[in-house]
N, C-alpha and C positions, 0 to 999 in steps of 0.2 A: 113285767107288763106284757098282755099277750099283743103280739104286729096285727094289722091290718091283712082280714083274709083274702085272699088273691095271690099267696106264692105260686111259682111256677113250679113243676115239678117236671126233672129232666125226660125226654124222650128219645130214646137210643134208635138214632138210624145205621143200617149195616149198610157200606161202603167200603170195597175193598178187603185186605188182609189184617190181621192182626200183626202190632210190634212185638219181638219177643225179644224183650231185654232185660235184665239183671238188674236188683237197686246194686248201688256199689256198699260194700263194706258194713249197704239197703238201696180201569178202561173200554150203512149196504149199498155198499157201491154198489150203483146202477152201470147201466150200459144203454145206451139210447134205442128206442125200444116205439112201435107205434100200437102196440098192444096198452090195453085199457091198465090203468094202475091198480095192482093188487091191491086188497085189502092192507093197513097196516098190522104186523104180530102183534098179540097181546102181549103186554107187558110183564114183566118180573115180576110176581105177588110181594108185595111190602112185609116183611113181618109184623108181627100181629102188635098193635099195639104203636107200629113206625110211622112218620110222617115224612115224606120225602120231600126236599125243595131243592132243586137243581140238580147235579152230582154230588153226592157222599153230604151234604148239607147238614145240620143238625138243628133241631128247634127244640123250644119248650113250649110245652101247654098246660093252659091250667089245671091246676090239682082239686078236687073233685074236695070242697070245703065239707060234705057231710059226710066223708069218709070217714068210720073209727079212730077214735084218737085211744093207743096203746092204755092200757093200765099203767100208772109207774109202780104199784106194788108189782106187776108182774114182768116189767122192765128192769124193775131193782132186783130179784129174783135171778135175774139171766146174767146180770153187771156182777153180782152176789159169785156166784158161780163162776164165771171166766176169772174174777181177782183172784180165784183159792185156787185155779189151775196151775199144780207145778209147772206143767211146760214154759211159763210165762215169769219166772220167777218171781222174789218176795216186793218188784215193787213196779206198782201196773196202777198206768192214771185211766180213767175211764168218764165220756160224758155220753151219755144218749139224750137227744130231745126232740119235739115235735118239728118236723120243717115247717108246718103252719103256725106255729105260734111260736118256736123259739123256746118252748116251755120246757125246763128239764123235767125226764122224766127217769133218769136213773142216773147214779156217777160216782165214783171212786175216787178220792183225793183228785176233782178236777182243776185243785188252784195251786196244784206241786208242781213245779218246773220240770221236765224231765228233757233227755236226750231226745231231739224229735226228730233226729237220723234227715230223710227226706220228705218227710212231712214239712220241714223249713221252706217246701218251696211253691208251698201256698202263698205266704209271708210275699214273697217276689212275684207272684205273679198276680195275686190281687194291688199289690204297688203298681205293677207294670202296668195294669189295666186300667189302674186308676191317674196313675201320674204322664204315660207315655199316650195314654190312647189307644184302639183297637185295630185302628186305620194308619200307625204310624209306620214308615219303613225306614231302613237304615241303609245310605247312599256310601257307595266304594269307589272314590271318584279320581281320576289320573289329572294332576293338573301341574302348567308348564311351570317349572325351575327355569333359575337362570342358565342364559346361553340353550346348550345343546340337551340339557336338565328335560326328563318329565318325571312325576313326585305321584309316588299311588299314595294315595290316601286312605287310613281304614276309619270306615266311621262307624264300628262293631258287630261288621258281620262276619260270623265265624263260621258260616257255613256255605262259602260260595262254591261254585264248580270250577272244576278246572279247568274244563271245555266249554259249553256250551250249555249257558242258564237253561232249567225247566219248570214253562211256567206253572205246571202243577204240582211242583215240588216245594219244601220248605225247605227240609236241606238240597241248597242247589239250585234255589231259585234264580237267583245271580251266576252269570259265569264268565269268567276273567277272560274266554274266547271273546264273549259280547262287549266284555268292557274294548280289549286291546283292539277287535276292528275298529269302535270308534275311533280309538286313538290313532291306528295306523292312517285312517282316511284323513283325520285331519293334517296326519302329519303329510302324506304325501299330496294333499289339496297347498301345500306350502312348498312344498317342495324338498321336502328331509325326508332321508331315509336312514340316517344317523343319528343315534340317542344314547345318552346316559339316564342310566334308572336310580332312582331317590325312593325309600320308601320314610311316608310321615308318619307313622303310630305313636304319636302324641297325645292320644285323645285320652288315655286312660293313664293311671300316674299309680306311682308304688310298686311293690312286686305284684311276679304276675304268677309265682305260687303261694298259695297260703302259707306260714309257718303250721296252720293246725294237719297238713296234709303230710301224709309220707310219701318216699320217692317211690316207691313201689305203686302207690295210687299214677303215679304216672306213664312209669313203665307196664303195667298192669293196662290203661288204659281207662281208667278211670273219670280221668280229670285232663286236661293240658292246661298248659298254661294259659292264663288269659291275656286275649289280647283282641286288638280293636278292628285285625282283619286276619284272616286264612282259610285254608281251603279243605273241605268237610272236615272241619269242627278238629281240623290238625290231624288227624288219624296218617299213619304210616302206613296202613291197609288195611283191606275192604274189611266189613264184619262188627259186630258189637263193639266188641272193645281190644281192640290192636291199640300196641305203645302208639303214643303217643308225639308228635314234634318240638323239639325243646324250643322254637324260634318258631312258631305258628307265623307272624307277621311275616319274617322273613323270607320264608319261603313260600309264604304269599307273590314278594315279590319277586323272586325267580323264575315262580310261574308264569307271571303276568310276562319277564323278559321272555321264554320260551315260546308264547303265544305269539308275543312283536314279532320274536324273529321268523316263524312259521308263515308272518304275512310280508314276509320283505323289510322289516323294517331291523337292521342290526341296533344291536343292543351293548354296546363298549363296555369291558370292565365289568364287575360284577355291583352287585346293587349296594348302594350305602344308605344310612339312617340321615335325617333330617336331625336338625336339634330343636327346633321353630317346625308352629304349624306350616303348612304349604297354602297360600293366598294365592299363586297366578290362576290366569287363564281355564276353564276347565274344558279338559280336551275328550273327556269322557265319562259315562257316570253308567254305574248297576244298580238295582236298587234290589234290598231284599223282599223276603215275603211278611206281609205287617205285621206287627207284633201279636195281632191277635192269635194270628196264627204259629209265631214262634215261641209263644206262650203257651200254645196247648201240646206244643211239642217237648218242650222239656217237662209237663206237668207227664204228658203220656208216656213218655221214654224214661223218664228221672233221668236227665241231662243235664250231668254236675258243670261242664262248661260253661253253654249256652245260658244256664240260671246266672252265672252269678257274671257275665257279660251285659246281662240285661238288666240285673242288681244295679251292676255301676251307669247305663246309662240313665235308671232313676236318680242316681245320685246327682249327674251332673244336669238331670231336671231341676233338680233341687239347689244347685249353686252347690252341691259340696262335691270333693275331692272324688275322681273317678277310682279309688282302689276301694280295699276289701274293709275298711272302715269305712270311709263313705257310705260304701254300697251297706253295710249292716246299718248303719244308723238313718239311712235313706228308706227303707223298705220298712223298718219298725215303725219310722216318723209317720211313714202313709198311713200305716195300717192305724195310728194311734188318731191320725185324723179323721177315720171314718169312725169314730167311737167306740174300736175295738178296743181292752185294757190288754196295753202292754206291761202292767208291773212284773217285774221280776222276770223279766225275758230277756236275753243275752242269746246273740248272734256272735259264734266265732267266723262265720262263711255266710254267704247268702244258699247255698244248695243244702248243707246241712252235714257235708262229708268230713270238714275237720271236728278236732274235740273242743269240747269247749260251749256248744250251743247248748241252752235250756228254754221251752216254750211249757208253759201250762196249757191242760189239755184244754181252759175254758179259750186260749185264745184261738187257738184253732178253730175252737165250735165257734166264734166270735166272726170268724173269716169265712166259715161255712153258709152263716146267716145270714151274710152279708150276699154272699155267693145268689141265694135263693128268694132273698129282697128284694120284688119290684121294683123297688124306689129306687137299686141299684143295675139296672137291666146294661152297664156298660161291664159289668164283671162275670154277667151270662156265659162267655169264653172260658171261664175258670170252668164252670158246671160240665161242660158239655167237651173238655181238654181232658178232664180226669180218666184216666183208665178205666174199663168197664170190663165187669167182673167176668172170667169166662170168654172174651173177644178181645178187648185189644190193650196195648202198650203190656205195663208191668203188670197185669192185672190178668192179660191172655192166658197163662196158664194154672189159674185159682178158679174158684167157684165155675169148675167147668162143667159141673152137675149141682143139682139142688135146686132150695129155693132163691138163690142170690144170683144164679147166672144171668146175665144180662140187664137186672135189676140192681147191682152195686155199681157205684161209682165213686170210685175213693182214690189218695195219694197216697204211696206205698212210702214204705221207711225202714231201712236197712244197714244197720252198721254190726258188728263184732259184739255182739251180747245186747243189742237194741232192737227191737223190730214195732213198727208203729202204721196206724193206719186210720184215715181220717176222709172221710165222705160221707154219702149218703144212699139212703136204701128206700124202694118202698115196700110196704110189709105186703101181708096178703090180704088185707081191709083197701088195700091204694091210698093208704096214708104215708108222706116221707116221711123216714127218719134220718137227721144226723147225729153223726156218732164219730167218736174220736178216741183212740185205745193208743194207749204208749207206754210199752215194757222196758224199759230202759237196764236190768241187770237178768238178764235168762240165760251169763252163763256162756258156757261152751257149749252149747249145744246145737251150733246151729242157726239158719234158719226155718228150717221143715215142719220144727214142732213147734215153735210160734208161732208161725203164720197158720197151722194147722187150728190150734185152738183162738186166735184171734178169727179165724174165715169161718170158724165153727158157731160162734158167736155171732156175727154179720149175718150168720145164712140163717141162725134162729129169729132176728129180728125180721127177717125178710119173710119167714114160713109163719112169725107167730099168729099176729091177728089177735091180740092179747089184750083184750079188752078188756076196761074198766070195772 
């Protein structure tokens, strides 16, 4: 049945640098002056087509309803052709359909489960959007233990600083400098300059590696362990992907002693775990950057961590268990509540990096529609998170020429003979389309020649104009 005309269609603001990262495995001073005030410079020209609202902001505007809507014979034609591409091996789910209507207009076994690599982390973040809110932030907060006791708290943010919070940052927003002055003032407004440190990471429950992940995914840097507080996303040092912290929490709280002690305040002994949440006093709180925003950070990055961190706190939305079953059965429940069909979909991870997960290609497009739904304008942060073809996250170094530069916006997906990829495009009528390609066996080969003829495909949709 065709929606209700009035989708939005995404409008790409440039802001800043592109991320360039790997799927895994897939910013006038005056001077006091009695001279007349110059004129102010002209401004930066927008890109053609940009809408600018604040700093680096992003918006939608409506998509232009008598815009050409594709041929499907000649959408089925282009689906025809990428399925019989070796590079893509013998088995390739494919959906394309109208963003204004939802209408398929081309697709290849869309109702086959296949490996959806990092494409699974649609799945999470339209949960996140839907069950956490866009405005919700996650508090890291020191609160007093018995006696001489202060208890850091993690309440799931895995990316604070370790200095000093930046509030234009996501990773980093929070930083365990800002937490521990609070703490040091209240302590020395009491008059202590002695403490024992407690850390409570109670908040999440089960293991905190997958069984479907290898330890190379860790040491590799792919993943760390999850957990409910630490300091950038665990990383041993700077850069994409450095191993990894096997005790993220932990050395959460180390830091935080390091920071006490830098303001006077000694820190006895080395830090120990709570068995029980921590209830005294709160002596200090960070809070991170809202979820909407850590939401379009791991959709942009493909940040196996932070997904399935934010997996588990839908779950304990939801009253169930904060580990890696909760979190799979929390994120499908969402999505099955917005009337997307979950059959035959199985979650080994929330991020998509162990083995084990199958999604059909229709439900992704199900998440996509939902993405470009008026009726859903709180999941807008999914649209406007996705990498964008040609500039930034995983996506900065593809359709860096053609007709898809800057007009795709999709979630990549990358594992060891998988490559998969699921957005939206608009053609060269200024019609959307979404589309959603998942090759689940191509093989040793790579991933160069997949993404080659899957980007190849995208960029024909983008150039076609393939009218009826």
């Amino acid at each position: 049945m065709g929606r209700v005309v009035g989708v939005s269609a995404l409008v790409v603001v440039l802001a800043g640098g592109a991320y360039a990262t790997a799927d895994a495995y897939d910013v006038v001073p005056g001077v006091v002056t009695l001279a007349p005030e110059p004129a102010p410079a002209a401004p930066f020209p927008d890109a053609p087509g940009a809408t600018t609202v604040g700093t680096g902001a992003q918006v939608l505007a409506d998509l232009d309803a008598a815009a050409a809507v594709p041929g499907a014979a000649q959408v089925q034609a282009l689906v025809q052709g990428l399925v019989t591409d070796p590079r893509l091996g013998p088995a390739v789910g494919v959906v394309v359909a109208d963003g204004l209507t939802g209408d398929v207009l081309g697709s290849n076994a869309p109702d086959q489960a296949r490996t959806p690599a990092s494409t699974a982390k649609l799945v999470t973040g339209v949960a996140a959007m839907t069950a956490l809110g866009a405005d919700r932030t996650l508090d890291t907060t020191v609160r007093q233990g018995p006696g001489d006791q202060v208890v850091l708290v993690g309440g799931g943010d895995m990316m604070l600083a370790a200095g000093a919070g930046d509030p234009d940052a996501v990773n980093g927003r929070a930083g365990l400098a800002d937490l521990a002055a609070q703490v040091a003032t209240r302590l020395t407004l009491s008059g202590r300059d002695t403490v024992t440190l407690a850390l409570d990471d109670t908040l999440f429950s089960g293991p905190a590696l997958s069984p479907g992940w290898s330890a190379s995914d860790v040491t590799n840097g792919f993943v760390a362990p999850v957990a409910p507080v630490a300091v950038d996303v665990a990383k041993i040092s700077a850069g994409e992907y450095p191993p990894r912290r096997t005790d993220p929490a932990m050395h959460a709280a180390t830091e935080l002693a390091a920071r006490l002690g830098e303001l006077g305040i000694t820190v006895t002994g080395t830090p120990t775990r709570v068995r029980e949440p921590a209830t005294g006093d709160v002596l200090g709180v960070v809070s991170s950057a809202p979820v909407a925003e850590v939401t379009q950070y791991f959709l942009d990055t493909s940040d196996n961590t932070i997904t399935e961190v934010v997996a588990r706190l839908v779950a304990l939305e939801l009253d169930l268990p904060g580990s890696f079953e909760g979190a799979t059965q929390a994120v499908l429940r969402t999505a099955g509540t917005l009337g997307v069909d979950t059959a035959g979909a199985r979650l080994a991870d929330a991020s998509g990096l162990a083995e084990g997960s199958a999604l059909p290609p229709d439900l992704l497009l199900g998440l996509l529609r939902l993405v470009v739904d008026p009726a859903h304008p709180e999941l807008r942060e999914i649209g406007t998170g996705m990498p964008v073809g040609g500039l930034t996250g995983t996506l900065s170094d593809r359709f860096t020429s053609g007709a898809g530069t800057g007009l795709v916006r999709a979630k990549t997906g990358s594992l060891a003979g998988v490559t998969s990829l699921a957005g939206q495009v608009v053609d060269a009528d200024g019609r959307m389309l979404l589309f959603v390609v998942m090759a689940d066996q191509t093989g040793a080969v790579g991933q160069y020649q997949p993404r080659q003829a899957i980007d190849g495909f995208v960029t024909q949709l983008a150039g076609c104009g393939c009218r009826g």
